[in-house]
C-alpha positions as protocol buffer text, in pm:
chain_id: "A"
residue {
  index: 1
  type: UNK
  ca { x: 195 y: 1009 z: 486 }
}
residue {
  index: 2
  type: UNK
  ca { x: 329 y: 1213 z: 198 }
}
residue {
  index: 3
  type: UNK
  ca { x: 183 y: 1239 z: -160 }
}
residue {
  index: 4
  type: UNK
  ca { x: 348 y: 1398 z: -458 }
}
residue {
  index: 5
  type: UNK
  ca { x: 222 y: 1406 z: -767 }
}
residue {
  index: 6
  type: UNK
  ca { x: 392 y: 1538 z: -1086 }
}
residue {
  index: 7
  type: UNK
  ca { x: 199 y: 1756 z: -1325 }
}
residue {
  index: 8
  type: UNK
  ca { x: 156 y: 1968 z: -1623 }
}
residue {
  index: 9
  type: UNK
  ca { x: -173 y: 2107 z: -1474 }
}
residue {
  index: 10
  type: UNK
  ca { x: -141 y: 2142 z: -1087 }
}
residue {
  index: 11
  type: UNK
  ca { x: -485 y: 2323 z: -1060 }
}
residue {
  index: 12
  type: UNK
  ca { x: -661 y: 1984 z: -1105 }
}
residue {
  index: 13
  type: UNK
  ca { x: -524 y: 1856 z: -810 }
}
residue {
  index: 14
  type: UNK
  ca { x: -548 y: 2135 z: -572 }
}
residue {
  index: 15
  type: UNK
  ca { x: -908 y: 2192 z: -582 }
}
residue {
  index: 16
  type: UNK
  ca { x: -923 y: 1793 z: -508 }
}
residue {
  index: 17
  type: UNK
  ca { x: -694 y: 1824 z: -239 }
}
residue {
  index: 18
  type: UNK
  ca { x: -823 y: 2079 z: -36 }
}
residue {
  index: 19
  type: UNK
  ca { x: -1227 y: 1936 z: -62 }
}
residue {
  index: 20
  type: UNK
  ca { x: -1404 y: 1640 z: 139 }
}
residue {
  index: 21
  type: UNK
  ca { x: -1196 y: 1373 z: 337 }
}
residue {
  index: 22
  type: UNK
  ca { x: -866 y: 1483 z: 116 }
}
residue {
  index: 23
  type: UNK
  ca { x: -898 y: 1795 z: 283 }
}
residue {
  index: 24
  type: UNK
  ca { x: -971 y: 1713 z: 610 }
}
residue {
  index: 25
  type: UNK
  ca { x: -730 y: 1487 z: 655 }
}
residue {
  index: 26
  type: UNK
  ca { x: -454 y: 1751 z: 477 }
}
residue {
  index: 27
  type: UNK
  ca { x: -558 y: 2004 z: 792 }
}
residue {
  index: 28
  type: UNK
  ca { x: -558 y: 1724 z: 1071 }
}
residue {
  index: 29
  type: UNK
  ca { x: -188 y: 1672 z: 923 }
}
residue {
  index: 30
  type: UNK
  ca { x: -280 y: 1331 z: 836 }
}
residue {
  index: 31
  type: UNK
  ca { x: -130 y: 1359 z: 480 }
}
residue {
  index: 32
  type: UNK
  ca { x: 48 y: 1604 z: 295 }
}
residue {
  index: 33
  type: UNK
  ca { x: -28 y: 1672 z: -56 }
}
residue {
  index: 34
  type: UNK
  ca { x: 141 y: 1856 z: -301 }
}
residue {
  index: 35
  type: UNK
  ca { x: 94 y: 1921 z: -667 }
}
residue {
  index: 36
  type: UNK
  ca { x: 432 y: 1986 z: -870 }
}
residue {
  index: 37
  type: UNK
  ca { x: 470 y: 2119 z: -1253 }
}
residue {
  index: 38
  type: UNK
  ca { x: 765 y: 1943 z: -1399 }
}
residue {
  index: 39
  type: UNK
  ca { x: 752 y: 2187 z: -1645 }
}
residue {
  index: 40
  type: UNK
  ca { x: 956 y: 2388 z: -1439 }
}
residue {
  index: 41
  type: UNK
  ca { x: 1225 y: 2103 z: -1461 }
}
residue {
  index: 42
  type: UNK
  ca { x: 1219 y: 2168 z: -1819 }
}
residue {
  index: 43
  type: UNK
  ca { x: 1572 y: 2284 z: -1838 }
}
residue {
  index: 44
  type: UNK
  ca { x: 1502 y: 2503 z: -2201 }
}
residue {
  index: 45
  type: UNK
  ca { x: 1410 y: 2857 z: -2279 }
}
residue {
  index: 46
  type: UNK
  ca { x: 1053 y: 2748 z: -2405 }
}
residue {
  index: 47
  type: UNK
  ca { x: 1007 y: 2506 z: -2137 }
}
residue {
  index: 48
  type: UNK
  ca { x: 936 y: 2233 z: -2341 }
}
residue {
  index: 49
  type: UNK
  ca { x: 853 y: 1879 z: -2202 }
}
residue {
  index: 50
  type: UNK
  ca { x: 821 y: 1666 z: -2478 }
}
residue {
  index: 51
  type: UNK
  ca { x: 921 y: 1588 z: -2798 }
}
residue {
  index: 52
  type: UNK
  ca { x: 899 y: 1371 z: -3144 }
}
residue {
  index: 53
  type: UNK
  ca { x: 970 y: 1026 z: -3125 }
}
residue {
  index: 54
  type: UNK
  ca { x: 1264 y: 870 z: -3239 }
}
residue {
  index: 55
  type: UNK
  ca { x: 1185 y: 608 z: -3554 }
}
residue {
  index: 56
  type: UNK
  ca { x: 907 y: 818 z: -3657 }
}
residue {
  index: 57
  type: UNK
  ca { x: 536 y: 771 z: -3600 }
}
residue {
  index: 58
  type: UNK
  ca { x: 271 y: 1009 z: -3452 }
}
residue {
  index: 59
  type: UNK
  ca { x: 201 y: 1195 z: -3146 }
}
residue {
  index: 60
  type: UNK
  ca { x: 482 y: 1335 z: -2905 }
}
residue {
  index: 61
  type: UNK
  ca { x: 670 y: 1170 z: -2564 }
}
residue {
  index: 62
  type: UNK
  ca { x: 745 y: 1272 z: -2261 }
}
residue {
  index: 63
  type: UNK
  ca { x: 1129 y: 1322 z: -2214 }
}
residue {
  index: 64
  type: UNK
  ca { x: 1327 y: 1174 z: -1933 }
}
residue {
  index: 65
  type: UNK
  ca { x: 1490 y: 1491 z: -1770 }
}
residue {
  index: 66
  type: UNK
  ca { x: 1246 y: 1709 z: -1674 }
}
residue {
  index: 67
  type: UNK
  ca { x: 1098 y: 1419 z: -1514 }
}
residue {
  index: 68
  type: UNK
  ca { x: 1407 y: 1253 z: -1341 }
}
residue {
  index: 69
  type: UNK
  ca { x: 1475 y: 1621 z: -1220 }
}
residue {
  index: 70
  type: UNK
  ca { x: 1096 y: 1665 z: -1084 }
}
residue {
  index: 71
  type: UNK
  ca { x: 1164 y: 1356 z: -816 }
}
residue {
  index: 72
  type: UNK
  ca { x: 1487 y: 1466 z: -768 }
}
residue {
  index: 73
  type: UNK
  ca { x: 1387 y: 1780 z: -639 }
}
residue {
  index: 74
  type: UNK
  ca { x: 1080 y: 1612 z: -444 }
}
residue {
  index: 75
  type: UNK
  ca { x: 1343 y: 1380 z: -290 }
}
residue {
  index: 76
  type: UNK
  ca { x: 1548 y: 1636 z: -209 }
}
residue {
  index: 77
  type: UNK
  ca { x: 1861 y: 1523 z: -403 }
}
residue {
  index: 78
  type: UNK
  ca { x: 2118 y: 1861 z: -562 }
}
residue {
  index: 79
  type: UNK
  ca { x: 2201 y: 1838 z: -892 }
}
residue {
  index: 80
  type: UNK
  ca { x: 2523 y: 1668 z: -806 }
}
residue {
  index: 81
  type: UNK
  ca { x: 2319 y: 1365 z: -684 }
}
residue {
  index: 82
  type: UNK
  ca { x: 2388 y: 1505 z: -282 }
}
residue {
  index: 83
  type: UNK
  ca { x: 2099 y: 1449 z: -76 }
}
residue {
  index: 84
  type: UNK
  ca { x: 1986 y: 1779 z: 89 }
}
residue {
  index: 85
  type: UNK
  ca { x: 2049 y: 1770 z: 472 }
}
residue {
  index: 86
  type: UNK
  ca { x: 1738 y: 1888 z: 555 }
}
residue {
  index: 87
  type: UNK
  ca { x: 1516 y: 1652 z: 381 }
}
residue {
  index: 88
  type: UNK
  ca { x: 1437 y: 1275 z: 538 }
}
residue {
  index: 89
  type: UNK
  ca { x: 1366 y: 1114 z: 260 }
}
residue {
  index: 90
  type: UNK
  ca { x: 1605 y: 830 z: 82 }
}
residue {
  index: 91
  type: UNK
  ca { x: 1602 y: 946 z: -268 }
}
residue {
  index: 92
  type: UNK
  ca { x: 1554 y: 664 z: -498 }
}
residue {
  index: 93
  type: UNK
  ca { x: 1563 y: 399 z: -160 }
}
residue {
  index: 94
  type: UNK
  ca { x: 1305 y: 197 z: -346 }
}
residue {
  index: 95
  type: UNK
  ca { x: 1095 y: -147 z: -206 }
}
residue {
  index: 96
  type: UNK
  ca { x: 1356 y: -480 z: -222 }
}
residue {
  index: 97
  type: UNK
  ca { x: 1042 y: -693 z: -285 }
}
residue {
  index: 98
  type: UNK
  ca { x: 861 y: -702 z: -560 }
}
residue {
  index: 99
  type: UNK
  ca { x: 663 y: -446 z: -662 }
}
residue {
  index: 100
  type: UNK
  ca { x: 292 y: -407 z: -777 }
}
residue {
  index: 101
  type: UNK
  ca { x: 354 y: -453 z: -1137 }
}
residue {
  index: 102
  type: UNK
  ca { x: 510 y: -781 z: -992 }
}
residue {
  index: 103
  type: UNK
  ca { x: 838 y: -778 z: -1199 }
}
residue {
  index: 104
  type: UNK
  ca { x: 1168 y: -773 z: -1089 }
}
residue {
  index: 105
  type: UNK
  ca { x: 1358 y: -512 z: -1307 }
}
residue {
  index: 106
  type: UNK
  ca { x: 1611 y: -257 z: -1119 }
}
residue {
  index: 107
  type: UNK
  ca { x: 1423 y: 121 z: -1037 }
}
residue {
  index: 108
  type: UNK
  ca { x: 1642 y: 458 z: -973 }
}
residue {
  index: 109
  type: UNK
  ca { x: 1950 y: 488 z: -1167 }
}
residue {
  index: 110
  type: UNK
  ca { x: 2203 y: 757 z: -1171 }
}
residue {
  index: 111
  type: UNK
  ca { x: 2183 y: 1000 z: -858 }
}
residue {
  index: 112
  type: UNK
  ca { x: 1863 y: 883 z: -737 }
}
residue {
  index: 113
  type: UNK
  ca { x: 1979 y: 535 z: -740 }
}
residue {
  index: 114
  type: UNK
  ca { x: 2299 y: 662 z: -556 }
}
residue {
  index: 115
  type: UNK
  ca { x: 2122 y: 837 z: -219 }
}
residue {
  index: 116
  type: UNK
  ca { x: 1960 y: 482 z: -71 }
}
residue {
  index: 117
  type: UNK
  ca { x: 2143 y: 481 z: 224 }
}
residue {
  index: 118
  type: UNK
  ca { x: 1995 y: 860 z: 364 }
}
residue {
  index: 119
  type: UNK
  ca { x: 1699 y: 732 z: 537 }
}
residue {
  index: 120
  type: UNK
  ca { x: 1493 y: 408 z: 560 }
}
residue {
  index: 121
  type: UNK
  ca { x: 1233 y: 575 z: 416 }
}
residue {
  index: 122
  type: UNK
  ca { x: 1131 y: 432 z: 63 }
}
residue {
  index: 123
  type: UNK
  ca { x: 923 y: 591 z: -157 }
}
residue {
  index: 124
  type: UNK
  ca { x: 700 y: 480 z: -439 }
}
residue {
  index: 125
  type: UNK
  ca { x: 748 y: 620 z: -743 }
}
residue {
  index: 126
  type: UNK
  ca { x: 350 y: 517 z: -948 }
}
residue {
  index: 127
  type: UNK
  ca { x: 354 y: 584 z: -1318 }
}
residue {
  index: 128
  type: UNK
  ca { x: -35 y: 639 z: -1450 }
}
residue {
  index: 129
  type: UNK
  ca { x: -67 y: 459 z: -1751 }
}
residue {
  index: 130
  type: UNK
  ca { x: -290 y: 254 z: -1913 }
}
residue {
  index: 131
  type: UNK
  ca { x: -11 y: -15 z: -1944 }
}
residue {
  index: 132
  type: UNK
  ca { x: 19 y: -46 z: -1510 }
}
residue {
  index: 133
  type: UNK
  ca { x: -135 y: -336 z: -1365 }
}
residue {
  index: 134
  type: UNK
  ca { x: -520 y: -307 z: -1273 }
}
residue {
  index: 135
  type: UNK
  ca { x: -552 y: -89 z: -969 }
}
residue {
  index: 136
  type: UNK
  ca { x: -804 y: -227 z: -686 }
}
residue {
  index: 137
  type: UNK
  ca { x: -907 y: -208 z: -353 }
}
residue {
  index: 138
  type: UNK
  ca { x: -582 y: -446 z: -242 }
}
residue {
  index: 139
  type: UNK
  ca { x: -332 y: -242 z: -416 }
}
residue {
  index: 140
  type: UNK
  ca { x: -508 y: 70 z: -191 }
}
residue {
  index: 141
  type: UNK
  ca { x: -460 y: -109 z: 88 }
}
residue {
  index: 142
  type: UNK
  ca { x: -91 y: -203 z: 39 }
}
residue {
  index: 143
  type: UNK
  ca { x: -31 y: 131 z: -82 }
}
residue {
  index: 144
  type: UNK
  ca { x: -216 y: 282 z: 263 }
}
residue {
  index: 145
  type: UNK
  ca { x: 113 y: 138 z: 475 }
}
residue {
  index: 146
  type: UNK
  ca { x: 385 y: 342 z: 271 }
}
residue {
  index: 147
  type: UNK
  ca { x: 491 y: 673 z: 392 }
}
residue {
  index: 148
  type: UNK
  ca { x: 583 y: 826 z: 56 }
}
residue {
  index: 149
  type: UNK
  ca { x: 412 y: 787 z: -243 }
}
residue {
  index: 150
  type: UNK
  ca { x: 492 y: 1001 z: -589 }
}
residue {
  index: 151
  type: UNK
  ca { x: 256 y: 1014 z: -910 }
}
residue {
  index: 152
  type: UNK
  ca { x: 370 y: 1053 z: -1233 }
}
residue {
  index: 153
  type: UNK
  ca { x: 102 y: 1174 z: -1456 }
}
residue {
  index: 154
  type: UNK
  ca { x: 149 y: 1275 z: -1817 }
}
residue {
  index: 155
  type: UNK
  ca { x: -115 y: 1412 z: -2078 }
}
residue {
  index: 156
  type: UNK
  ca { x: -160 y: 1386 z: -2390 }
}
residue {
  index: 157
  type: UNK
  ca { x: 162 y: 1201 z: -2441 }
}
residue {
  index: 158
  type: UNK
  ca { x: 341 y: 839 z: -2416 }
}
residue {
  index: 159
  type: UNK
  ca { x: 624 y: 834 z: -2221 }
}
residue {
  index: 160
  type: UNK
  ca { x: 999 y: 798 z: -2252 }
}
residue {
  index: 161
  type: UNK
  ca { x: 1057 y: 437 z: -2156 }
}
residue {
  index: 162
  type: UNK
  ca { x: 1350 y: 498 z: -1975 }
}
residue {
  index: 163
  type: UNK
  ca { x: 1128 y: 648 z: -1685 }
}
residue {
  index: 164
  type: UNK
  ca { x: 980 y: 332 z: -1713 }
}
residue {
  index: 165
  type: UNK
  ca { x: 1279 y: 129 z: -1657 }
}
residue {
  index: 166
  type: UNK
  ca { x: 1502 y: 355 z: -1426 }
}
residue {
  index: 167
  type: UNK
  ca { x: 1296 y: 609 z: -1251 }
}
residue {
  index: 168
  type: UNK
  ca { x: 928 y: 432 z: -1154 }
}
residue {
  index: 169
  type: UNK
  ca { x: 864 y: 123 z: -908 }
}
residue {
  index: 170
  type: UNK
  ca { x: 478 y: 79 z: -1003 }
}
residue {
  index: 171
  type: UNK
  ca { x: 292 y: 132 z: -1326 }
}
residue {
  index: 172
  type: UNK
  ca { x: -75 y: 188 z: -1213 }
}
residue {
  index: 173
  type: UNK
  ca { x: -370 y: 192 z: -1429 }
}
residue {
  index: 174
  type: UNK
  ca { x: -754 y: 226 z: -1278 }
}
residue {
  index: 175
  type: UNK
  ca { x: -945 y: 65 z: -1601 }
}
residue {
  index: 176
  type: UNK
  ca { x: -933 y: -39 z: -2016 }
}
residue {
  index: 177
  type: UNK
  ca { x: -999 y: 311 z: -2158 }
}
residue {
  index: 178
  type: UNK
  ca { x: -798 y: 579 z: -2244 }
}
residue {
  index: 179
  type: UNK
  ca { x: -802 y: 953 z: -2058 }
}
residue {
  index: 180
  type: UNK
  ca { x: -636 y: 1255 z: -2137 }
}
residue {
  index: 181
  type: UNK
  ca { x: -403 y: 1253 z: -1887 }
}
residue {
  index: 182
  type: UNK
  ca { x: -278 y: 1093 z: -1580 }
}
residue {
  index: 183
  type: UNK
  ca { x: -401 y: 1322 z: -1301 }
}
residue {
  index: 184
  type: UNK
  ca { x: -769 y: 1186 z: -1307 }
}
residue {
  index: 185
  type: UNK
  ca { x: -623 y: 856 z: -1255 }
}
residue {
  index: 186
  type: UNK
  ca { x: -388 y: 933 z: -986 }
}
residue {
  index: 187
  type: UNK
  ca { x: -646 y: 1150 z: -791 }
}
residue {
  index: 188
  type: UNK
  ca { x: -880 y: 857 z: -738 }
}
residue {
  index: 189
  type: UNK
  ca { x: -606 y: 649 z: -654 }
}
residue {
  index: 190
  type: UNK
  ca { x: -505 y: 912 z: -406 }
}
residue {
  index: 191
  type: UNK
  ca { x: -835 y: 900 z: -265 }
}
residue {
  index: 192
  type: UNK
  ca { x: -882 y: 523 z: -222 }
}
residue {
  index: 193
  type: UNK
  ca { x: -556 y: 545 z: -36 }
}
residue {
  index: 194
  type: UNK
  ca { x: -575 y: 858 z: 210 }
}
residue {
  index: 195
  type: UNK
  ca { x: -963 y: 739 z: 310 }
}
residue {
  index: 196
  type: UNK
  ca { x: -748 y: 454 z: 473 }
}
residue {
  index: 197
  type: UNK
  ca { x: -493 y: 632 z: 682 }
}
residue {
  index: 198
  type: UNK
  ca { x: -619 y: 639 z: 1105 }
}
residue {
  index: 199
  type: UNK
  ca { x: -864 y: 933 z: 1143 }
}
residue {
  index: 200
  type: UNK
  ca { x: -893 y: 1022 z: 852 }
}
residue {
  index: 201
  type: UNK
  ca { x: -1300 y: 868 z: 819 }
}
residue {
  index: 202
  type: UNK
  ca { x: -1576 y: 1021 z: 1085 }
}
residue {
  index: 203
  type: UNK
  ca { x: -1616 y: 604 z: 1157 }
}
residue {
  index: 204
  type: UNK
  ca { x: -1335 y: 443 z: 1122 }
}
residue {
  index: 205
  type: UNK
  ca { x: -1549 y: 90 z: 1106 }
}
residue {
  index: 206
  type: UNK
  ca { x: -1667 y: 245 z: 719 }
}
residue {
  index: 207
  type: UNK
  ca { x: -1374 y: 171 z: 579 }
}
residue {
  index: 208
  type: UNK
  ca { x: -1336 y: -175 z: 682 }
}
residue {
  index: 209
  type: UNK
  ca { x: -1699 y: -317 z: 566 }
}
residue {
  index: 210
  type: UNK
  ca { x: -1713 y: -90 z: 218 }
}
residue {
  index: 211
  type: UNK
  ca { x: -1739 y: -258 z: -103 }
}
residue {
  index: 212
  type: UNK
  ca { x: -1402 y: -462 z: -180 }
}
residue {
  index: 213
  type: UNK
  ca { x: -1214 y: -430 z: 160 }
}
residue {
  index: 214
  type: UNK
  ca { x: -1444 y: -752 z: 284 }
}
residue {
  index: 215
  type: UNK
  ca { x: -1366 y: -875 z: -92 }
}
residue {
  index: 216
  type: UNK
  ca { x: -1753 y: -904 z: -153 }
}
residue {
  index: 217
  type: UNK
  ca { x: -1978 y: -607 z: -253 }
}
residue {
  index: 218
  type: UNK
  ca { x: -2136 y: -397 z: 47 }
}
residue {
  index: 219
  type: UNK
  ca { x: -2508 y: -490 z: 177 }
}
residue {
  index: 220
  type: UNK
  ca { x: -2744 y: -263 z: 100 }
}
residue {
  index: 221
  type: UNK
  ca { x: -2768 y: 53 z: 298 }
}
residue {
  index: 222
  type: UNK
  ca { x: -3117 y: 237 z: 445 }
}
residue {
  index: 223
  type: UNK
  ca { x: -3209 y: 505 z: 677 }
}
residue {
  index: 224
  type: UNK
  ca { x: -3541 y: 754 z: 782 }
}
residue {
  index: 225
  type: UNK
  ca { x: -3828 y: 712 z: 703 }
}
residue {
  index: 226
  type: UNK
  ca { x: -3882 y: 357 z: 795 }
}
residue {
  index: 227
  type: UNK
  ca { x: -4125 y: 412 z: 502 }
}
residue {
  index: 228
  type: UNK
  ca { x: -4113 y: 628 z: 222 }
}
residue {
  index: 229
  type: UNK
  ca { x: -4395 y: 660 z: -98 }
}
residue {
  index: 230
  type: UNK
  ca { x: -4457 y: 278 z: 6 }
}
residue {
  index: 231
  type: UNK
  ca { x: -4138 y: 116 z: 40 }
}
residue {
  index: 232
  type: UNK
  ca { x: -4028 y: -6 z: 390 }
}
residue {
  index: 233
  type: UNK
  ca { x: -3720 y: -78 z: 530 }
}
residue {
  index: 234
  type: UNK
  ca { x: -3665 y: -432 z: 585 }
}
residue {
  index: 235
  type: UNK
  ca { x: -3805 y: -547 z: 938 }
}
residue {
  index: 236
  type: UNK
  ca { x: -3458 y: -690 z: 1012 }
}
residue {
  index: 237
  type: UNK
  ca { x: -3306 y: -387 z: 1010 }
}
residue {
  index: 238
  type: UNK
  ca { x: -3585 y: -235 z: 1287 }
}
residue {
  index: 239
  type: UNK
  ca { x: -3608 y: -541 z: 1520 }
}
residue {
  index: 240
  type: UNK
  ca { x: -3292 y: -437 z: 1717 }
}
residue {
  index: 241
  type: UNK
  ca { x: -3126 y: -771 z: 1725 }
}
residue {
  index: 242
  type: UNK
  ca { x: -2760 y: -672 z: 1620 }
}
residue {
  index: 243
  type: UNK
  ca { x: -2631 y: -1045 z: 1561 }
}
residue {
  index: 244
  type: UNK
  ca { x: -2938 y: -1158 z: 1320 }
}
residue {
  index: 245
  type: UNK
  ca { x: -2855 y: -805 z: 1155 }
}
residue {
  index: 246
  type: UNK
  ca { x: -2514 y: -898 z: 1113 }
}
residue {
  index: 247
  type: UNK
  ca { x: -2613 y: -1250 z: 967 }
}
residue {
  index: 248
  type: UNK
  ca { x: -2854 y: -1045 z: 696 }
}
residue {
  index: 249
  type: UNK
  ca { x: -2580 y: -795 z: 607 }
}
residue {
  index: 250
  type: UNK
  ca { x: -2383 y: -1096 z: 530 }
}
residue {
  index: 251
  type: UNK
  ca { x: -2598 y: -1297 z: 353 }
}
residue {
  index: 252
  type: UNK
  ca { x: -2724 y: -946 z: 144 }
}
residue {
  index: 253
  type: UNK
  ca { x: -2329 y: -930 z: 76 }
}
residue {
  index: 254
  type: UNK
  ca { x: -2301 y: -1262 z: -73 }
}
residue {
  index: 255
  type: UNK
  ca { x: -2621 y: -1205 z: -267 }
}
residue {
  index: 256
  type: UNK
  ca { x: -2538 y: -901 z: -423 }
}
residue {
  index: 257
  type: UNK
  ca { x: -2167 y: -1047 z: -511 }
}
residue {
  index: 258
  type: UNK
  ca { x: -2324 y: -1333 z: -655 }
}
residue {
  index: 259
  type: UNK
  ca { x: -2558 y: -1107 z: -900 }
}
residue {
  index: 260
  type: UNK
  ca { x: -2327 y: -856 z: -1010 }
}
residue {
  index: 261
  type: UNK
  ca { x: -1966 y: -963 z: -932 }
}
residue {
  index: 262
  type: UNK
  ca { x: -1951 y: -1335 z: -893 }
}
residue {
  index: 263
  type: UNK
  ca { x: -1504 y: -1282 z: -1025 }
}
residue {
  index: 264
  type: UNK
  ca { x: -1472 y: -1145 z: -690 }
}
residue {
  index: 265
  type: UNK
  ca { x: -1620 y: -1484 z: -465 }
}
residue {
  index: 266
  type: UNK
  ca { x: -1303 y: -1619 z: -663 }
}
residue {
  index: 267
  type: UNK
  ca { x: -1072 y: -1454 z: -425 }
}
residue {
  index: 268
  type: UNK
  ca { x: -1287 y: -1380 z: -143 }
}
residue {
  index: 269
  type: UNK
  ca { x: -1192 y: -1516 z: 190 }
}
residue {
  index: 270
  type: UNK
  ca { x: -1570 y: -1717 z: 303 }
}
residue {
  index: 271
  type: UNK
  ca { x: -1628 y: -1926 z: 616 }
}
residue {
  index: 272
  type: UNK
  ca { x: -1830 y: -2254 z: 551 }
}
residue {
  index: 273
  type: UNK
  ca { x: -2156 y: -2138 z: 640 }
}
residue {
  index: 274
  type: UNK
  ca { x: -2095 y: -1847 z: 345 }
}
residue {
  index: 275
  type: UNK
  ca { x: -2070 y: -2110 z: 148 }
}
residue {
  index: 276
  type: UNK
  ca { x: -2336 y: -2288 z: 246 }
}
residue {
  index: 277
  type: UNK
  ca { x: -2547 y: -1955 z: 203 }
}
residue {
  index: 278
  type: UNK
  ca { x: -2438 y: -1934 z: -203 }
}
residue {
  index: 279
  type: UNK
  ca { x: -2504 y: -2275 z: -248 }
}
residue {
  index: 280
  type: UNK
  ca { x: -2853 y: -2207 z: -167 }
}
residue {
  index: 281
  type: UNK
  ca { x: -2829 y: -1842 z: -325 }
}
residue {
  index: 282
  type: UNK
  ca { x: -2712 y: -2052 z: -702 }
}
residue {
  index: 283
  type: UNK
  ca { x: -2992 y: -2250 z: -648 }
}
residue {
  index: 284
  type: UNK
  ca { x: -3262 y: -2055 z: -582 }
}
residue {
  index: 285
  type: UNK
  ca { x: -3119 y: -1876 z: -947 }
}
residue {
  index: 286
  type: UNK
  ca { x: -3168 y: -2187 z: -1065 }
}
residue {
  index: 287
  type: UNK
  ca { x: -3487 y: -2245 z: -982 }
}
residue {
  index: 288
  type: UNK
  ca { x: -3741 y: -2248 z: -1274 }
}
residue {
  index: 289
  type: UNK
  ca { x: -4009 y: -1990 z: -1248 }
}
residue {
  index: 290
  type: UNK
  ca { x: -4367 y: -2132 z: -1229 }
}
residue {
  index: 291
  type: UNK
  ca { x: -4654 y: -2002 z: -1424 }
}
residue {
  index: 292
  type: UNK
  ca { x: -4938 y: -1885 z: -1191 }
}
């Protein structure tokens, strides 16, 4: 897999990328991550990269160019909109189906839109915005199958809608508040995704039973002492009897869903005997407390 991301400040990512499972997984040759300044794309004498927005009104934008030109250059496409012979990568070749903002509006104009037929390789061009659809752990795990994935991430700034509707083929956003820029954002998403990739985990089984990718919350986790200033660990958990483990675990799952995320038992996928379990679990809630 290959990660881009587009920058003003590509010392934010670079410490990222080169700590933890980012960057063990960058030496392993799993991934390959690379920060870029557009601001080099600038194409002015003060390297500008914004500017005031038409109509009037506050704050300053993000213009198209040095943007456009920043994924050109990732994709490997000249200035005259020829794709570079030594790059594989299908500038601009982007998803047919729809795409996680779940619209259907037409992505890579002009020379990007021009190089699809290079390679069958189709990148994903992710705008971080507080706009983008709500990122979670599904949109990781779609996003974990792609071999190319760029980030857009402005700061301070809006952006020139045009990179909206001609450059970007997913508008991203990881919560309701406002940061100061997009590389916070995209780093986390970055991380969700690369954690998923085939060796890139010590145990490849964590991935699979953390919080979200069973679409319930994860059971509670303990380890030595099997006592510590007076609190034991659970006598389930020392009995050695891996299936009535694996039935607590569940049930703990559901429990904890139930408490502090009962949205997600909307969507999650539960055998009848789960939901016999939070049948049990709501009633239990239910259940009046008695006065000694």
């Amino acid at each position: 897999m290959r990660i881009d991301v587009l920058t003003l400040f590509p010392e934010m990512c670079e410490g990222v990328f080169g700590t933890s499972i980012l960057g063990k997984a960058r030496e392993k040759g799993i991934v390959s991550l690379n920060a870029v300044n557009f601001r080099d794309f600038s194409g002015n004498k003060h390297n500008s990269v914004d500017d005031t927005p038409y109509g009037g009104g506050g704050g300053m934008v993000l213009k198209p160019d040095p943007i456009f030109a920043a994924v050109e250059h990732v994709l490997g496409i000249s200035q005259d909109g020829e794709q570079a012979e030594d790059e594989g990568i299908a500038a601009g070749s982007f998803p047919e189906s729809d795409d996680v903002n779940g619209d259907e509006r037409e992505h890579g104009t002009g020379a990007i839109a021009e190089s699809t037929s290079a390679s069958s390789v189709k990148p994903r061009i992710i705008l971080m915005c507080p706009q983008g659809k709500q990122y979670n752990q599904h949109i990781a795990e779609e996003l974990a199958q792609e071999q190319h994935l760029i980030f857009i991430c402005g700061h301070y700034e809006g952006y020139d809608e045009r990179i909206r509707e001609h450059l970007v083929t997913d508008e991203l956003s990881i919560g309701d508040y406002v940061l100061t820029g997009g590389e916070l954002p995209a780093l986390t998403v970055i991380d969700s995704v690369v954690r998923l990739q085939p060796g890139a985990l010590g145990n490849e089984t964590s991935a699979i039973t953390d919080s979200f990718s069973t679409g319930l919350l994860e059971y509670p986790h303990y380890t030595r002492p099997a006592e510590f200033r007076g609190w034991k660990v659970p006598d389930i958990l020392l009995s050695g009897h891996h299936a009535n483990i694996e039935i607590w675990r569940r049930e703990q799952a559901l429990e904890r869903t139930l408490e502090r995320r009962p949205d997600l038992l909307d969507t999650a996928e539960l055998t009848v005997k789960d939901t016999k379990t939070l049948e049990r679990l709501r009633q239990q809630q239910n259940k009046p407390e008695q006065n000694n």
